[in-house]
C-alpha positions as CSV (number, residue, x, y, z in Angstrom):
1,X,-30.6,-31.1,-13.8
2,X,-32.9,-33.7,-13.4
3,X,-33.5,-37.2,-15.4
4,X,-36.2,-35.4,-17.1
5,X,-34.1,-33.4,-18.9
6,X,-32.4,-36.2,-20.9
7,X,-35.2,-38.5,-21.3
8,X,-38.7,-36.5,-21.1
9,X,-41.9,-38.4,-19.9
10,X,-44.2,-40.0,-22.4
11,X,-47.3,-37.4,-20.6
12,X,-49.9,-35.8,-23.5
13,X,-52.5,-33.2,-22.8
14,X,-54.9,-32.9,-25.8
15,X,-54.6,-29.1,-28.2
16,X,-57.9,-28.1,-25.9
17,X,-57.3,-28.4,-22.6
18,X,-53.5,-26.1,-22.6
19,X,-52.9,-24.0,-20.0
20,X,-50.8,-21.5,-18.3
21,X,-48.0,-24.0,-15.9
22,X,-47.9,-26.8,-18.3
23,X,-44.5,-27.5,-19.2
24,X,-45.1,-28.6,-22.7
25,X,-42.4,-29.7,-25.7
26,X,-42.8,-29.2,-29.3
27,X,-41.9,-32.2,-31.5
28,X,-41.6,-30.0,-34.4
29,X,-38.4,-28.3,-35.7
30,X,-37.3,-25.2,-33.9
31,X,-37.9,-23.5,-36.9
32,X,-41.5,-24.4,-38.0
33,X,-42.5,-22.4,-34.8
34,X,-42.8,-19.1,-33.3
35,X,-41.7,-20.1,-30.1
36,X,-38.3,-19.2,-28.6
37,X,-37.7,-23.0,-27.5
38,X,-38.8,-26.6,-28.6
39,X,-40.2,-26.8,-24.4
40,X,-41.4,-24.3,-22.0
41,X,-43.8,-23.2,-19.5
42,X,-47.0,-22.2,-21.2
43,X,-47.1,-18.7,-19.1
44,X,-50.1,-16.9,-21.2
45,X,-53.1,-17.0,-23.4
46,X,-51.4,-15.9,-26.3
47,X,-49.3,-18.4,-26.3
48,X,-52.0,-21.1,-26.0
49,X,-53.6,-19.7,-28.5
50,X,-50.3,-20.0,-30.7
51,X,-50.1,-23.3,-29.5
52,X,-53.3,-24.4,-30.9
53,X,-52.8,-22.6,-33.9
54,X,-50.1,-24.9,-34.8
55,X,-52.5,-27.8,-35.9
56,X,-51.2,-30.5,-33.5
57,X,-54.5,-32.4,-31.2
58,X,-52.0,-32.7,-28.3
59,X,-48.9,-31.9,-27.1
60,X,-46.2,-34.0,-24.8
61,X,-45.9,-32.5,-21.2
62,X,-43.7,-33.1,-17.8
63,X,-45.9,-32.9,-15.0
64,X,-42.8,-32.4,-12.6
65,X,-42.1,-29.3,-14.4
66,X,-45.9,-27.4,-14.6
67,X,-47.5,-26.1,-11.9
68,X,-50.8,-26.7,-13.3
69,X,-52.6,-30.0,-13.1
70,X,-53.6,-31.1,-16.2
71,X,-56.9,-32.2,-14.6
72,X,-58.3,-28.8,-13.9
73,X,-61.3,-27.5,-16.3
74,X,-60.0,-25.4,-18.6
75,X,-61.9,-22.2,-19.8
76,X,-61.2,-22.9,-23.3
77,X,-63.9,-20.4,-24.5
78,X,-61.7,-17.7,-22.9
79,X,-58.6,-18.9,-25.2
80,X,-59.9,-19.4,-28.5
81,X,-61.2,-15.9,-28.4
82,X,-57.5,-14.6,-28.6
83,X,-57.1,-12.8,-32.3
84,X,-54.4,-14.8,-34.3
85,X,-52.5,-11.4,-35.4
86,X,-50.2,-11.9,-32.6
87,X,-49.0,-15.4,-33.9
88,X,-47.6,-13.4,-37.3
89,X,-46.0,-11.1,-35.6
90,X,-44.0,-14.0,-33.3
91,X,-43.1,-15.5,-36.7
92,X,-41.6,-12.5,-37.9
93,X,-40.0,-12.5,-34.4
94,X,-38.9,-16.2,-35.1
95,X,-37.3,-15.7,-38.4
96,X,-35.4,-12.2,-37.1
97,X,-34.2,-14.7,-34.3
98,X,-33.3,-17.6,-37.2
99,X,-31.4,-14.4,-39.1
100,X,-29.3,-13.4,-36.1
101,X,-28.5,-16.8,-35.2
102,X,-27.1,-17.5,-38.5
103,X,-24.9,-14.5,-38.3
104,X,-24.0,-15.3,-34.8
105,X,-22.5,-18.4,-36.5
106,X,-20.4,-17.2,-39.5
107,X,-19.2,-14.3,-36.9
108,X,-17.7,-17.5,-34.6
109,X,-16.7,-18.9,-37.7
110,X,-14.5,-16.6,-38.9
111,X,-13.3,-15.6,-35.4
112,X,-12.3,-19.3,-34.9
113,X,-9.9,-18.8,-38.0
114,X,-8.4,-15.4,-36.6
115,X,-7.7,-18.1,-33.4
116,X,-6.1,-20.3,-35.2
117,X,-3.7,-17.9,-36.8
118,X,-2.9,-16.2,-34.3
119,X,-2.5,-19.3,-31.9
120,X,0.0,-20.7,-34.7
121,X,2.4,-18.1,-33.5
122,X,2.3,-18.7,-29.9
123,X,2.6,-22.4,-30.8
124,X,5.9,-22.2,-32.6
125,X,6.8,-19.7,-29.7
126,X,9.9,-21.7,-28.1
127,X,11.0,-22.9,-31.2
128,X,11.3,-19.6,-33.4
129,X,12.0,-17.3,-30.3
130,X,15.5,-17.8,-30.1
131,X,16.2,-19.0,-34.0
132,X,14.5,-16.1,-35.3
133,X,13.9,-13.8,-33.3
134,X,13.4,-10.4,-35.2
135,X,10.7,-12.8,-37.4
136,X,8.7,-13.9,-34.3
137,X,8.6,-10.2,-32.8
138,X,7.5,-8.7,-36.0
139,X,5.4,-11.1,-36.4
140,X,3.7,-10.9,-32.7
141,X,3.9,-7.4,-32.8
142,X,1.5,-7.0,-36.1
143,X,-0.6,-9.5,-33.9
144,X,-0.7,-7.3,-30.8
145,X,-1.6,-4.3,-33.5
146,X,-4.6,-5.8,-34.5
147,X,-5.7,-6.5,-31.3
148,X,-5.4,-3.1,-29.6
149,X,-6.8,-2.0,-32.8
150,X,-10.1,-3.6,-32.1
151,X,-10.2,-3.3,-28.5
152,X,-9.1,0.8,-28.3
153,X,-11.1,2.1,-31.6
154,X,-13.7,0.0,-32.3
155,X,-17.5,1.1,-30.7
156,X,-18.0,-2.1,-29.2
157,X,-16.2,-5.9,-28.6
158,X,-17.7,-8.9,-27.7
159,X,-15.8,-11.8,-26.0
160,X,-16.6,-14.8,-27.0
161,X,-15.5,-18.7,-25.7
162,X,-14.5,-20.9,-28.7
163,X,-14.8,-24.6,-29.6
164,X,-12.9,-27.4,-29.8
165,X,-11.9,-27.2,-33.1
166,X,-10.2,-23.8,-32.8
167,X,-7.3,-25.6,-32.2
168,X,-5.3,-28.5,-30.7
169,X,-4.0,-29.3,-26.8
170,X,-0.5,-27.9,-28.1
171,X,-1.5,-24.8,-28.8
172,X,-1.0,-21.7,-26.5
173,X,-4.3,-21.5,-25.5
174,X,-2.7,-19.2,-21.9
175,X,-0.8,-16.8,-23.5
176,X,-3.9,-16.0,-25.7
177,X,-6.0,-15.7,-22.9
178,X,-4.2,-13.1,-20.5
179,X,-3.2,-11.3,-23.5
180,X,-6.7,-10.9,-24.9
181,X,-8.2,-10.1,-21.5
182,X,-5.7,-8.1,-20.9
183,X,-6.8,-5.4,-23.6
184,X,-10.4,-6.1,-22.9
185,X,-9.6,-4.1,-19.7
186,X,-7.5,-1.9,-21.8
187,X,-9.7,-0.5,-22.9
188,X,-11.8,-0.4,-19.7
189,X,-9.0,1.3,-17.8
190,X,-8.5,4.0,-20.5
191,X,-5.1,3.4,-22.1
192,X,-3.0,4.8,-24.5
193,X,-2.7,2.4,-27.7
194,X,0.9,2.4,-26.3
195,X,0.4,1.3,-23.4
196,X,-2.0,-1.4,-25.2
197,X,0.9,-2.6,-26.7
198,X,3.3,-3.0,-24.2
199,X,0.3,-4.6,-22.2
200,X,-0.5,-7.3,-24.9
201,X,3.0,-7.8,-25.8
202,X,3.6,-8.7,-22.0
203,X,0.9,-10.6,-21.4
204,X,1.7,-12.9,-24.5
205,X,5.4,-13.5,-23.3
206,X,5.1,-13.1,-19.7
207,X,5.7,-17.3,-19.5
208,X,8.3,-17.0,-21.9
209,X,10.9,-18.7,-19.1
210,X,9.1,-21.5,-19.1
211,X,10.6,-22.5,-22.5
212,X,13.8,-23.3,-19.8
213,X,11.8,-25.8,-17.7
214,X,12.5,-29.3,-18.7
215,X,8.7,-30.7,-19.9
216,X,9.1,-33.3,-17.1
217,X,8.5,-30.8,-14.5
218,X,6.3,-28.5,-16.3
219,X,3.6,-31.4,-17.1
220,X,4.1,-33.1,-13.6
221,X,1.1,-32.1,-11.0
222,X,1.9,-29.4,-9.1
223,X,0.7,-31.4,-5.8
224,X,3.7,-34.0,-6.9
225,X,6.4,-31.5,-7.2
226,X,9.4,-31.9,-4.9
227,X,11.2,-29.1,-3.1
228,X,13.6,-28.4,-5.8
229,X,11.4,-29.0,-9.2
230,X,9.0,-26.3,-7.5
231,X,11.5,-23.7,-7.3
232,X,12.9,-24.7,-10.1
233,X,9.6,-24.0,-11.8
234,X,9.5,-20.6,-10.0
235,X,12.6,-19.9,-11.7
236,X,10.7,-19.6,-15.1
237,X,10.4,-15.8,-13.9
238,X,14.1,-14.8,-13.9
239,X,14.3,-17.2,-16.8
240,X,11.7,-15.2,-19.1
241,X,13.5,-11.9,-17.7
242,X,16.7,-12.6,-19.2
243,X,15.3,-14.4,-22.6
244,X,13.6,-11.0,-22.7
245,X,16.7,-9.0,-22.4
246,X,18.3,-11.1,-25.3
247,X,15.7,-10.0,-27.2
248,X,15.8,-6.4,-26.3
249,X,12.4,-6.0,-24.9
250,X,11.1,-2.5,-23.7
251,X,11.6,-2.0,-19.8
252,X,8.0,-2.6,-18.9
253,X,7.5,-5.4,-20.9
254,X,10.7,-7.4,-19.2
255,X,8.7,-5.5,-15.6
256,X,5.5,-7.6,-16.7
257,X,7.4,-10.7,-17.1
258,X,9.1,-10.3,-13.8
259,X,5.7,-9.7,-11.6
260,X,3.3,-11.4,-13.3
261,X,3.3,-13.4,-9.9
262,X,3.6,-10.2,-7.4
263,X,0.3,-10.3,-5.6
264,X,-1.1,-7.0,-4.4
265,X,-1.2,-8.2,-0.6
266,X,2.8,-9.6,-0.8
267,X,2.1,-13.0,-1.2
268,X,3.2,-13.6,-4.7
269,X,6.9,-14.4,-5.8
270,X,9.5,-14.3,-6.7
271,X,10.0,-10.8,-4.7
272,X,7.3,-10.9,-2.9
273,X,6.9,-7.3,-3.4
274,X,3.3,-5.3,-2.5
275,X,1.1,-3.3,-4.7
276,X,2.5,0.1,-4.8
277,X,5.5,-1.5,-6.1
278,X,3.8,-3.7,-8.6
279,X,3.4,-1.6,-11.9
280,X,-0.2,-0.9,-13.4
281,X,0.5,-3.1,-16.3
282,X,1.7,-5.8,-14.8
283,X,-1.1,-5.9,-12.1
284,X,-3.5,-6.1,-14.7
285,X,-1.4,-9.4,-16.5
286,X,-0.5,-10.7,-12.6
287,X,-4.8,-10.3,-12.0
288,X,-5.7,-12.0,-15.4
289,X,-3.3,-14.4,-15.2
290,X,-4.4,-15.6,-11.9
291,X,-8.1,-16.0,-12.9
292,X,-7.0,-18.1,-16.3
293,X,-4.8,-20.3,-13.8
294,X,-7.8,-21.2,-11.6
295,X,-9.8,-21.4,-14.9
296,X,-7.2,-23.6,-17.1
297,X,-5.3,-25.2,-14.2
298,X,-2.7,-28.0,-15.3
299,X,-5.1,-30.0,-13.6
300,X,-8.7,-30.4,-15.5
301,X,-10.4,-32.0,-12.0
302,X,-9.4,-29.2,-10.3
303,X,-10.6,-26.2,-13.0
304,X,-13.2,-23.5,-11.8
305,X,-15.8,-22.6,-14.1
306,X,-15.6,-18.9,-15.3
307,X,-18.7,-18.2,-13.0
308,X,-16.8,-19.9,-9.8
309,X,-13.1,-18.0,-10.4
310,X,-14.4,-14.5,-10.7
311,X,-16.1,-15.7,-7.5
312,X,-13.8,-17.0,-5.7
313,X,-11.4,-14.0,-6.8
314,X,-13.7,-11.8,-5.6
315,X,-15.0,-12.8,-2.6
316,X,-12.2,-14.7,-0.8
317,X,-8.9,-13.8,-2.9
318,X,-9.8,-9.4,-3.1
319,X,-6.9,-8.5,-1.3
320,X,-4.5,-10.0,-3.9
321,X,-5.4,-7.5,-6.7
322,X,-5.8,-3.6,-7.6
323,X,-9.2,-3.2,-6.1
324,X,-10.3,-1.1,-9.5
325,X,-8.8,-3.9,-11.5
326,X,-10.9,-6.8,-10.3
327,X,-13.9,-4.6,-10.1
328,X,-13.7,-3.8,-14.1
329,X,-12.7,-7.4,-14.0
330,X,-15.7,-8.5,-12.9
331,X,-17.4,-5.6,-15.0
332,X,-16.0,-6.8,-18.7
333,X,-16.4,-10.5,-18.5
334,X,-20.4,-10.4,-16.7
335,X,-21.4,-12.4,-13.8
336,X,-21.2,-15.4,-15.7
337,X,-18.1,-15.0,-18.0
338,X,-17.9,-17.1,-21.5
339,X,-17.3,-20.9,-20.7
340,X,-20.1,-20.9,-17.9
341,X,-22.7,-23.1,-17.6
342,X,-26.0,-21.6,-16.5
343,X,-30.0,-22.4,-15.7
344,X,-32.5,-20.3,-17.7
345,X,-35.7,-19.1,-15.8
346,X,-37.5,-21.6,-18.4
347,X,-35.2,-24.5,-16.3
348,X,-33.4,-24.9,-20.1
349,X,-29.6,-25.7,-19.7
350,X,-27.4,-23.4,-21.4
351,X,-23.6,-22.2,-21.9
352,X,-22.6,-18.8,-22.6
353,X,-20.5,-18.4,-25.1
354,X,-19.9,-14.3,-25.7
355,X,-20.4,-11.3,-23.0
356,X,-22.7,-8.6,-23.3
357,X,-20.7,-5.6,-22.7
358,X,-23.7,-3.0,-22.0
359,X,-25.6,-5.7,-20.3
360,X,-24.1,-8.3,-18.4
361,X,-26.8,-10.5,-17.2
362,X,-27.6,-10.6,-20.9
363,X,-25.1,-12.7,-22.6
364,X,-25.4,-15.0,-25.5
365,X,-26.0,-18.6,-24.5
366,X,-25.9,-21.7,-26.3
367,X,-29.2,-23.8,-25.1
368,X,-29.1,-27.5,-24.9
369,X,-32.3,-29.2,-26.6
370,X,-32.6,-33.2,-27.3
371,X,-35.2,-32.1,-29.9
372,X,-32.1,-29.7,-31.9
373,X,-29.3,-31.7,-33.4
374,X,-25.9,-30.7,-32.0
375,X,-25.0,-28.7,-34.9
376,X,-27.8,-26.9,-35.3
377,X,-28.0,-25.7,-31.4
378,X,-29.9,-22.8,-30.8
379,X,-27.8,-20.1,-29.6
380,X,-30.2,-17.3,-28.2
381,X,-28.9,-13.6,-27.6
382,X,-30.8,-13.0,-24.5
383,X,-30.4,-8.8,-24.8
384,X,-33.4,-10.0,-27.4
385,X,-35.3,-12.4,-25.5
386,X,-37.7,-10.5,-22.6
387,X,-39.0,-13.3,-21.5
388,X,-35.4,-15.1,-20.7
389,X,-33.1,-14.7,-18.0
390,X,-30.1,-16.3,-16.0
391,X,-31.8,-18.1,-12.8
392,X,-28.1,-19.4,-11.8
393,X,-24.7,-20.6,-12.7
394,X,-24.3,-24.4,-12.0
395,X,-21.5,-26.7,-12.1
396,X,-19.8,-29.0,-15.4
397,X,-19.7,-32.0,-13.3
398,X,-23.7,-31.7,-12.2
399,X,-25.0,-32.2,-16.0
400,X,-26.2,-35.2,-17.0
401,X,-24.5,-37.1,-19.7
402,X,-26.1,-36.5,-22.9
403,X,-26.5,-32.7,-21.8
404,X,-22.5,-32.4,-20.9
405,X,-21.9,-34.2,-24.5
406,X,-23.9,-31.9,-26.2
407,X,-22.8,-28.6,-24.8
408,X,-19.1,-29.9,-24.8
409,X,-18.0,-27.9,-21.2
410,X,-14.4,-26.7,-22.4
411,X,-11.8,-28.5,-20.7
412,X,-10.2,-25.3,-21.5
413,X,-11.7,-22.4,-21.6
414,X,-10.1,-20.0,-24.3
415,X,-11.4,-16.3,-25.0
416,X,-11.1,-14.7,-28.1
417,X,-12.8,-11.4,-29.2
418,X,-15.6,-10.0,-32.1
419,X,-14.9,-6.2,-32.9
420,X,-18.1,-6.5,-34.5
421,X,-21.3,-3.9,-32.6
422,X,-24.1,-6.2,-31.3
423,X,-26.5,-3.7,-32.8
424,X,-24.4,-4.9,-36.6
425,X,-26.4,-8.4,-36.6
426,X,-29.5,-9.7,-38.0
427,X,-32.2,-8.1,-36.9
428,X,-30.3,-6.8,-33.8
């Protein structure tokens, strides 16, 4: 990202002498125009010719952007002669766009709210677990329900990253998280609404030992812990396994708790068992966990962005995991999983905030514009946008001020899901 981003140059080329390689901006609202963006790369005719039907006499430019001098004669003739029909038929593309967009935002809307209630539970977790017990299972348990009920019988669910206001620091944003990816692959890996359960019940208790671990430990840095406090943390295993047994659990639930750690190569704890004796469900949960844990560390200078876990997972960590696991893994959230911050092929900034699941290079992105106000950021499904693609996946701490401020990189990342078809929306 480069200062030009944040503060574009004062440069103006006059309506007449556009052309394909300037890297023009439109000081117009987004929504008085056919164009996908407020700035771009003028890469055609038609689109000068759109450009000029707009009215303005000139239009700001960054010459570090084009690759055409603004000097160079311009065969103007050869523009003008371009019919206008096309221009209509990019508004009607524009106000499609505008319709899908505003869906796109009472869908995240009311997903927020299903967040928040369903975070409320995890959140009074510790202190209704124990005092009422038969109230917080049945009360999970319709909550798993719905869950595997989207993710097993419904055609199609998107994941999506929330916002800040889906909930506070307190809530159980990790819990959530494994259990929610958890059924996405669910459903990937073919299971039995069953097994669903058991899987999503297990992933959203498998810290429940942790409730033992005096906060001064749990919210020290993991760096600072001595001997003792870290194995006293590690205990938080055979803690959860025994709360679990008070509670009367089912078998592979209490099996999840107990090897959520287990690492496929033997390297996890507290057994330090291998794969084969590492059950399916609780590979999955041990996986997922993992990757929300290098994702949501206790540590925010230390968090990966989506894009660099799955990454790192893959490339240097693949002998921890079920092979097939991490490869659906890797299949369900996309190459750049919700939360990660990306570079357009137009050089726009963007951060995608819900999966594709037929096509995952084509995600929905949220696109940072100084020319937008922040709560009226253009979110752009790319599965509907040709000329749009992910050029890379770059880092939180590489964007420049105002563009981190405006995006608002999650400290932590939390999933939640739409059951809602992609073909349902707007226009789509």
């Amino acid at each position: 990202m480069t200062s030009n981003d944040s503060a574009p140059p004062l440069n103006f080329v006059a309506s007449d002498a556009l052309r394909v390689g300037l890297y023009i901006f439109l000081d117009i609202p987004w929504f008085r125009h056919s164009f996908t963006l407020n700035s771009f790369k003028i890469s055609s005719a038609q689109q000068i010719c759109e450009l000029q039907a707009l009215g303005k006499t000139r239009f700001r430019f960054d010459p570090d952007r084009s690759t055409a001098p603004v000097s160079d004669p311009v065969d103007t003739p050869q523009v003008v002669a371009v019919v206008s029909p096309p221009v209509d038929v990019a508004r009607v593309e524009k106000v499609a766009r505008i319709q899908r967009l505003t869906e796109q935002r009472k869908d995240l809307a009311k997903i927020e709210k299903s967040f928040a209630k369903a975070s409320s539970v995890m959140r009074n977790l510790n202190k209704n677990l124990l005092l009422h017990p038969q109230e917080f299972l049945a009360e999970m348990d319709h909550m798993v329900d719905e869950m595997v009920d989207v993710f097993l019988k419904r055609p199609e669910v998107t994941l999506q990253v929330l916002g800040e206001n889906a909930g506070g620091e307190d809530i159980y944003y990790h819990g959530l998280n494994v259990s929610v990816l958890c059924l996405m692959l669910a459903k990937e890996l073919g299971l039995s609404p069953e097994q669903a359960r058991l899987l999503g019940t297990g992933a959203l208790l498998h810290d429940i030992g942790l409730s033992e671990i005096p906060d001064k430990v749990l919210r020290k840095h993991p760096d600072q812990y001595t001997k003792p406090e870290r194995e006293l943390r590690a205990l938080h295993v055979e803690y959860g396994v025994n709360l679990g047994t008070k509670l009367a659990l089912p078998q592979e639930v209490l099996t999840i708790i107990a090897q959520h750690h287990e690492l496929a190569d033997g390297s996890g704890y507290p057994v330090g068992t291998s794969l084969e004796h590492i059950t399916p469900l609780a590979r999955i949960v041990s996986m997922v966990n993992y990757y929300d844990n290098l994702c949501n560390p206790l540590d925010y200078a230390s968090a990966m962005t989506p894009h660099e876990a799955l990454s790192f997972m893959y490339a240097q960590r693949r002998s921890k995991f079920d092979p097939n696991m991490l490869q659906m893994l890797v299949h369900s959230l996309g190459v750049y999983p919700p939360g990660s911050i990306v570079k357009l092929s137009n050089e726009a900034i963007a951060m995608v905030v819900s999966v594709n699941p037929k096509k995952a290079l084509r995600p929905w992105v949220l696109v940072y514009d100084s020319s937008v106000p922040k709560d009226e950021a253009i979110m752009l499904d790319l599965e509907m946008e040709p000329t749009l693609h992910i050029r890379q996946a770059i880092r939180h701490d590489t964007l420049q001020p105002a563009v981190h401020a405006y995006l608002c990189p999650r400290k932590r990342v939390t999933y939640f899901f739409d059951g809602k078809p992609r073909n349902e929306t707007a226009g789509g």
